[in-house]
Phi, psi and omega in degrees: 000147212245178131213109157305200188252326164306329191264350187255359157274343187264320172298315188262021152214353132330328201214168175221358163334321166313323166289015179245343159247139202309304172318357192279297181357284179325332190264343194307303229243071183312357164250358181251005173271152165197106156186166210239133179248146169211150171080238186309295145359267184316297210295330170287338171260346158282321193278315188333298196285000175256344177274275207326317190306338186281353180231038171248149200285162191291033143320273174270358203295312195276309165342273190296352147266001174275321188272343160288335161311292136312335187262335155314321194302118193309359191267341177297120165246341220198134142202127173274155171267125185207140154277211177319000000 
């Protein structure tokens, strides 16, 4: 699964919403992340991205709910990151 550079610009510099889960930190810089989220982690980039969705314009909208979709799926425990 993908999160373009459009929708990861419009969340970490767009919005300052991110700034309320700590772990985010770790995704700002999209061509320089690699790491792996579990737990706690995940569960912080579902409410991020549950938040952000209710205010996102019909763009990013269907995106960004096809990847809360997945990572919602009960079989998801993990999901590594990486940029460019």
């Amino acid at each position: 699964m993908e999160l373009s550079e459009d929708i990861h610009f419009f969340l970490f510099h767009q919005t300052k919403s991110w700034t309320k889960y700590s772990k985010l930190k770790k995704l700002k810089d999209y061509n320089r992340t690699n790491v792996r989220l579990v737990n706690n982690e995940l569960q912080e980039i579902v409410a991020f991205f549950t938040e952000v969705s209710q205010h996102v314009n019909s763009t990013h909208k269907e995106e960004l709910l096809g990847v809360l979709l997945f990572l919602s799926q009960k079989h998801v425990h993990a999901v590594h990151v990486r940029g460019e």
